[in-house]
N, C-alpha and C positions, 0 to 999 in steps of 0.2 A: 359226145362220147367218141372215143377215139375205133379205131381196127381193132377189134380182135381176131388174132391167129389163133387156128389151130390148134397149134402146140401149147398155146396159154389156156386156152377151151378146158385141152385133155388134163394139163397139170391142176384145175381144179377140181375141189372137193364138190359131190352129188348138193349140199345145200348151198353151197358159193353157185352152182350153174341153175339151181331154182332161183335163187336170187337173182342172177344176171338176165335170167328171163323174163319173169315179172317187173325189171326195168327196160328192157327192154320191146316188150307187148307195149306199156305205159307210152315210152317213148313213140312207138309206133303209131299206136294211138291219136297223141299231140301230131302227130308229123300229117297223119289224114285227117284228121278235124281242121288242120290249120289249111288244109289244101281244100277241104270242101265247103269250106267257109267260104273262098274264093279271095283269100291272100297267096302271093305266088311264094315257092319254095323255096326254102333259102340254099338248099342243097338238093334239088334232086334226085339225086342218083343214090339220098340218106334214105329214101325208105327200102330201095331195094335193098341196099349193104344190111339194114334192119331186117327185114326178111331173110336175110340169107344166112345171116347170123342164129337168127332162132331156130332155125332148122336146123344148123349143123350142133347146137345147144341141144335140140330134141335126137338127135340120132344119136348123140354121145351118152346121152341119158339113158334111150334103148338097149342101146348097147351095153351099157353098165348093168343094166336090170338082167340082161339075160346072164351075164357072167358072174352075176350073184346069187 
């Protein structure tokens, strides 16, 4: 799964960023099961970008709820 920006985040609809998350947790998931298994990563630096991602998904989300 490629970068998401931002600005792609905000222009999605409240059920499109549930969805982006719940693939994203999943994907999560895979990336530390495959690590604690004790296969090396094929990317790295992929679960932080995955973490960082879902936060900024959860704060936009926040933030929507309170402006509703």
């Amino acid at each position: 799964m490629a970068i998401i920006r931002k600005k792609e985040l905000r222009s999605m609809g409240k059920a499109e960023l549930k969805e982006k998350l719940e693939q994203l947790r999943a994907e999560l998931r895979r990336e530390k099961g495959a690590v604690a298994s004790g296969t090396k990563a094929e990317n790295p630096g992929r679960i932080k970008e995955i973490k960082r991602t879902i936060a900024r998904i959860l704060t936009i989300l926040r933030e929507r709820g309170a402006e509703e």
